[in-house]
C-alpha positions in Angstrom: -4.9 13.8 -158.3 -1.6 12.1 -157.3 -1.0 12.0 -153.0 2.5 11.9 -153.0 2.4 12.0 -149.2 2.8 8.3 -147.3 0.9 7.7 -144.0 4.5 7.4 -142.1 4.7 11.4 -143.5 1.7 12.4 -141.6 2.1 10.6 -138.4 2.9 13.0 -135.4 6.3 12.3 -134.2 8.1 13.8 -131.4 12.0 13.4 -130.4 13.9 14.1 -128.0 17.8 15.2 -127.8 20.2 17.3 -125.9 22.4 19.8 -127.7 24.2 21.2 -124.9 24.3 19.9 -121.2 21.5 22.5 -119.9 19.3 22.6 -123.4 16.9 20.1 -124.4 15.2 20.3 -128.0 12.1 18.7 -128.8 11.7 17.8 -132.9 8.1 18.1 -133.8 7.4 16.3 -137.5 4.2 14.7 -139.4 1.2 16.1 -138.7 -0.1 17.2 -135.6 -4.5 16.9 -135.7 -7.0 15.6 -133.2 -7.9 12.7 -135.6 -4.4 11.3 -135.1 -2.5 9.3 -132.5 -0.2 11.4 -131.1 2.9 11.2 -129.0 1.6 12.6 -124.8 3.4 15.2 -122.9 4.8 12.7 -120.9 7.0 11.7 -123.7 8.4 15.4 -123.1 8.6 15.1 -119.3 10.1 12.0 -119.5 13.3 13.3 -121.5 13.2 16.6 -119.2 13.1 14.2 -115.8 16.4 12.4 -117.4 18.6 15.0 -117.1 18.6 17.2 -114.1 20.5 19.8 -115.8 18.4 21.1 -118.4 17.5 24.6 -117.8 15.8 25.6 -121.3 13.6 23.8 -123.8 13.3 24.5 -127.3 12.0 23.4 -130.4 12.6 22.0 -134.1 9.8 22.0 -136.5 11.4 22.3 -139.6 9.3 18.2 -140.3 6.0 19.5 -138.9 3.4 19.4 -142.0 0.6 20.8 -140.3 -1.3 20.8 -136.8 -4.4 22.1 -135.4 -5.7 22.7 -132.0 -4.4 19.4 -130.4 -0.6 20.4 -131.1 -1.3 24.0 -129.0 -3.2 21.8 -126.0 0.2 19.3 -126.3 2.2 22.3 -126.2 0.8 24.1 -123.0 1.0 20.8 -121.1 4.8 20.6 -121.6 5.0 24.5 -120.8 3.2 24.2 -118.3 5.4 21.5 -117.0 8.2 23.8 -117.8 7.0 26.8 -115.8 6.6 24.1 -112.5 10.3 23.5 -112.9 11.8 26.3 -113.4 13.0 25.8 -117.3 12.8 28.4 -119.8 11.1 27.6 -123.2 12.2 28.9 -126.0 9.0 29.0 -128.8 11.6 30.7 -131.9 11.2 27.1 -133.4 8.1 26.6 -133.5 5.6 27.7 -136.5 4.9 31.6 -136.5 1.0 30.7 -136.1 1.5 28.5 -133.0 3.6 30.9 -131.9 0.6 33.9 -131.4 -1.5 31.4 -130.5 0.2 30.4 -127.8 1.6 34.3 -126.9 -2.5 34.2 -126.8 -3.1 31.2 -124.4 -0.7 32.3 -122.0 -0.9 36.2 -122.4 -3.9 36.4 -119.6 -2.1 35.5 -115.9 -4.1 33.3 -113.7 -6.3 34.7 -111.4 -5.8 32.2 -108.8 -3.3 30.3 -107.3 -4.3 26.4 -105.7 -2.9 26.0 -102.4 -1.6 22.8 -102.0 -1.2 22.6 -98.3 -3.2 24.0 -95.0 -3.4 23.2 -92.0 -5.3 25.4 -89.1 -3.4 25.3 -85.7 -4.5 26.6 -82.6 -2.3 29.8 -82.6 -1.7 29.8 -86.8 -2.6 29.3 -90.3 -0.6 28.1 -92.8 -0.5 27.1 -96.3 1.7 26.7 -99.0 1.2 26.5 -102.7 3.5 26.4 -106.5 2.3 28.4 -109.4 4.7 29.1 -112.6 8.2 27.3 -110.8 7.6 29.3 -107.7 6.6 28.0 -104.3 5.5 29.8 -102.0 4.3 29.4 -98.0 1.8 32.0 -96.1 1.7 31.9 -92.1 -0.7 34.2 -89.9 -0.4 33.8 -86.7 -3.8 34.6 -84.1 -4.6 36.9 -82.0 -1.8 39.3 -83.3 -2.5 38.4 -86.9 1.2 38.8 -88.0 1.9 37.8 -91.3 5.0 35.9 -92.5 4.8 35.3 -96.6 8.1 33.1 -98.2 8.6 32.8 -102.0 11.3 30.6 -103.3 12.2 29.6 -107.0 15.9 28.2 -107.8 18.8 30.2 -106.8 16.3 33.1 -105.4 14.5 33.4 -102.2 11.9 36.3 -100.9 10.5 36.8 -97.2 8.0 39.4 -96.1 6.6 40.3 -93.0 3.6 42.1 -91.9 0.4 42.6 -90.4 -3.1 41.4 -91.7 -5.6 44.7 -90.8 -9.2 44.6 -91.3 -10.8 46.0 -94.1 -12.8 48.9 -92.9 -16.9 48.3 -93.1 -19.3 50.3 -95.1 
């Protein structure tokens, strides 16, 4: 049986470049398995940290010979980072079957949200958090327990105001 394949062939290998001002594309080639040494997402945020103006990601895997597992765990790091930022990804270039998968992975929305700040004042409580590119900042103010809720994601902004009310005993 004649492997016509070379080891350079199979190596995962990731690039970056810019086809428009606001677009980034990430080219996928070799192949993309746990048992190989792979390029890290930070290879990805690195190009999307250089240029401030990139608004959407998307991809080119016309050189990708085959993946597993460890490409789809790659590829919800960088959309992860993604969401955080506010950039669109665009998955039409990547392989139908990653494609579900990741429709899949990312189909079920979390069910919590980590809040990154709080701090417990004598009169208030506040905290703020991020989840998908949107940040977001609670305050509840005691006795009156007044509510004042801020969301915020680029070019859009959302304020609420309210009243927390306790939930009635059984």
């Amino acid at each position: 049986m004649d492997d016509s394949s070379t080891a350079n062939d199979q190596q995962c290998r990731l690039s970056c470049s810019q086809p428009a001002a606001d677009r980034l594309q990430i080219t996928l080639a070799g192949e993309w398995r746990h048992d190989r040494q792979q390029p890290t997402n930070e290879a990805v945020i690195g190009c999307l940290e250089g240029s401030a103006a990139v608004r959407q990601l998307q991809f080119d895997c016309r050189e990708l010979s085959g993946w597993d597992s460890s490409l789809l765990t790659f590829l919800l790091g960088v959309i992860n980072k993604c969401e955080q930022t506010g950039i669109v990804v665009v998955r039409d270039g990547l392989p139908e079957g990653v494609q579900k998968l990741l429709h899949l992975a990312t189909a079920v929305p979390e069910k919590t949200t980590a809040i990154n700040n709080m701090a417990k004042l004598p009169d208030r409580l506040i905290m703020q958090g991020m989840q998908s590119g949107l940040a977001w900042g609670l305050i509840i103010t005691e006795p009156q327990d007044k509510m004042t809720l801020t969301a915020s994601e680029p070019h859009t902004g959302f304020a609420a105001l309210g009243a927390c009310t306790p939930y009635p005993a059984k």
